[in-house]
N, C-alpha and C positions, 0 to 999 in steps of 0.2 A: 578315687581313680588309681592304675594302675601304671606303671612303666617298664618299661624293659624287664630291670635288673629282677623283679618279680613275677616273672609272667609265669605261667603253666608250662612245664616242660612240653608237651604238644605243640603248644602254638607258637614256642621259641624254634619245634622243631621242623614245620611248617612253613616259616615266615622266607621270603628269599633274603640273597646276602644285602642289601643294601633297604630294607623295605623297616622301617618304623614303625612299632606300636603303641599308639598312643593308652589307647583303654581297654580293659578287657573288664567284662561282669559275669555275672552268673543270677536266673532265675530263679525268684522265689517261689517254695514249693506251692501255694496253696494259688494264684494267680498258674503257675502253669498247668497244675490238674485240672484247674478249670477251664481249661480249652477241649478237655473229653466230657464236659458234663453234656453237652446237647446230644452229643451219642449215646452214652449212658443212660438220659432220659429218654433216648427211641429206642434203646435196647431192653430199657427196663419196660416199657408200656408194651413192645413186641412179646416178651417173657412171659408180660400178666393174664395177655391176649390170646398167648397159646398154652398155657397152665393152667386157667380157669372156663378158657372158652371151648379147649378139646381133650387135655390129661385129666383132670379133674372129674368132670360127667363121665367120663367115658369108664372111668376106674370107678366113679357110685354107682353107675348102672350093672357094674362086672363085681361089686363087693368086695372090690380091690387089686384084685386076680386078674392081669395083664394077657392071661391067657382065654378068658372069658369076657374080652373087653367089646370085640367085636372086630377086634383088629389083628392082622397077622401079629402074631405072638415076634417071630423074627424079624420083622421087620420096623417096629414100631418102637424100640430104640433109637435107629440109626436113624431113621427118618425123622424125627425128634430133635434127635442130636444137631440135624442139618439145619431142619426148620429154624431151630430154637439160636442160631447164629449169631444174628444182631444181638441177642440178651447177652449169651457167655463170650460173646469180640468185645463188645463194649466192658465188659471186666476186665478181661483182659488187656485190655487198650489203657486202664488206666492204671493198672498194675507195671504196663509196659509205661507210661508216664512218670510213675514215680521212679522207677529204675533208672529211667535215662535222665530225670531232672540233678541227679547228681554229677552225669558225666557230662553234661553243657553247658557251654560257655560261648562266651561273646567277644567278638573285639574289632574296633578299625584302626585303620595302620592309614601311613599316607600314599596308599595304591589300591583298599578295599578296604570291603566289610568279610570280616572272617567269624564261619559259624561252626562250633563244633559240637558235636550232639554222640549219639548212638546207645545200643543196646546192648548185644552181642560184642562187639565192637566198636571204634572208636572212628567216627565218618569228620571229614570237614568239607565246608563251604564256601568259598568265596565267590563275592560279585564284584566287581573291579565300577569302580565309581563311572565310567562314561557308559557301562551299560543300565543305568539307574535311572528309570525316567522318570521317578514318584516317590517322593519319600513323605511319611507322615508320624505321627504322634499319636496315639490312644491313650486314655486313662479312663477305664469302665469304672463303674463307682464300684467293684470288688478291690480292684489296685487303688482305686484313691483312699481306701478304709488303711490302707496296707503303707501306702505312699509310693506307688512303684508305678512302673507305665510301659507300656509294650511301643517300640520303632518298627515302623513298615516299612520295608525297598520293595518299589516293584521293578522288574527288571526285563518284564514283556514275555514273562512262561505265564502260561493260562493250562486250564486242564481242558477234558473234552468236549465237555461245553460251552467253550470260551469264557468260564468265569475267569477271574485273576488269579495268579497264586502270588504271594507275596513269602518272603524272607523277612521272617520278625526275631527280635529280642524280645523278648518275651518276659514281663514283670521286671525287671530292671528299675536298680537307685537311679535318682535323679535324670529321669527321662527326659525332660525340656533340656538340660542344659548339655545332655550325650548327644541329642537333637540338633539344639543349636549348632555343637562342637563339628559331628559328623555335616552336617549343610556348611560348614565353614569352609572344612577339608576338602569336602567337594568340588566347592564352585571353586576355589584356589588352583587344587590340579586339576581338573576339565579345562581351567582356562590356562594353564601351564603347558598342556597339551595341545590344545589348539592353536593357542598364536607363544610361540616359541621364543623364550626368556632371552637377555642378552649374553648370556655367559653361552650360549651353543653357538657351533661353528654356524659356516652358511651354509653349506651341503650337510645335513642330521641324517643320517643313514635311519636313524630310531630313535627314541626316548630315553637317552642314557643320562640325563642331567637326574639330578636329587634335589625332593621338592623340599625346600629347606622353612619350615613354619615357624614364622614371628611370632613370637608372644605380647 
């Protein structure tokens, strides 16, 4: 585990003036490119499906000679190129995985979960603990070969199909007990929040008291 005095200049740069970071981690590479295998496997079966099921024949039947294929000669690039999408996205998706598994990082403080990631660029995250209606724990038997375990927040974004979208840590040391730590943190400030400690006045304009965690 991490504290303060070593944290990632980003997240030191991020954090507001009175907010505490207890832990910060970072994903292992070989657990996080494996969140693009199931795309990669539909990109690669989409690839096989249009390289042997219509470039292929169409280029034995022509002797090779795209101009004698049967197909507009100009056009049969670009269309290709489009079709053939899901094959060369999904490489690119995990070229784009390993680039960005170097730049992300993880951490909770005692006011959220903070995510930092990106490609291009350098994006963060937060989800402030009372929006958190779901928190879990995974270890696929990839991470358990590994010992590492992916945390789930769900926090009520779904996409358009109303699946879930969740906010994960992704292959992370010592998963159960960052699990345990972050559910600790939680239910302390949610309920810090809600029924109001004795050190605050009796009119609280807002939340300015400091959640102060016992060891």
């Amino acid at each position: 585990m991490q504290t303060d005095f070593n944290l990632p200049p980003e997240f030191n740069a991020v954090k507001d003036a009175n907010e505490q970071i207890y832990w910060t981690g970072r994903p292992h590479l070989i657990p996080f490119l494996a969140t693009g295998v199931l795309f990669l496997l539909f990109g690669t079966a989409w690839g096989c499906f249009d390289i042997f099921g219509f470039i292929v024949p169409m280029l034995s039947k022509s002797g090779g000679d795209i101009h004698t294929s049967g197909f507009p000669s100009a056009a049969l690039i670009p269309f290709f190129a489009i079709h053939l999408f899901p094959f060369w996205g999904s490489i690119l998706n995990m070229l784009r995985l390993f680039l960005v598994q170097g730049n992300t990082c993880y951490a909770y403080t005692n006011r959220r979960l903070m995510l930092r990631s990106g490609f291009w660029g350098t994006s963060f995250k937060a989800i402030d603990y009372d929006q958190i209606s779901e928190l879990d724990v995974t270890v696929n038997p990839l991470e358990n070969m590994i010992g590492v375990g992916t945390i789930r927040a769900f926090s009520g974004a779904t996409n358009s199909k109303g699946g879930r979208i969740y906010d994960c840590f992704i292959g992370i040391d010592n998963p159960y007990e960052v699990y345990k730590k972050i559910k600790e943190v939680s239910v302390d400030v949610k309920t810090d929040w809600n029924y109001p400690n004795a050190i605050r006045p009796p009119t609280n304009p807002g939340y300015q008291t400091q959640y102060d965690k016992k060891s």
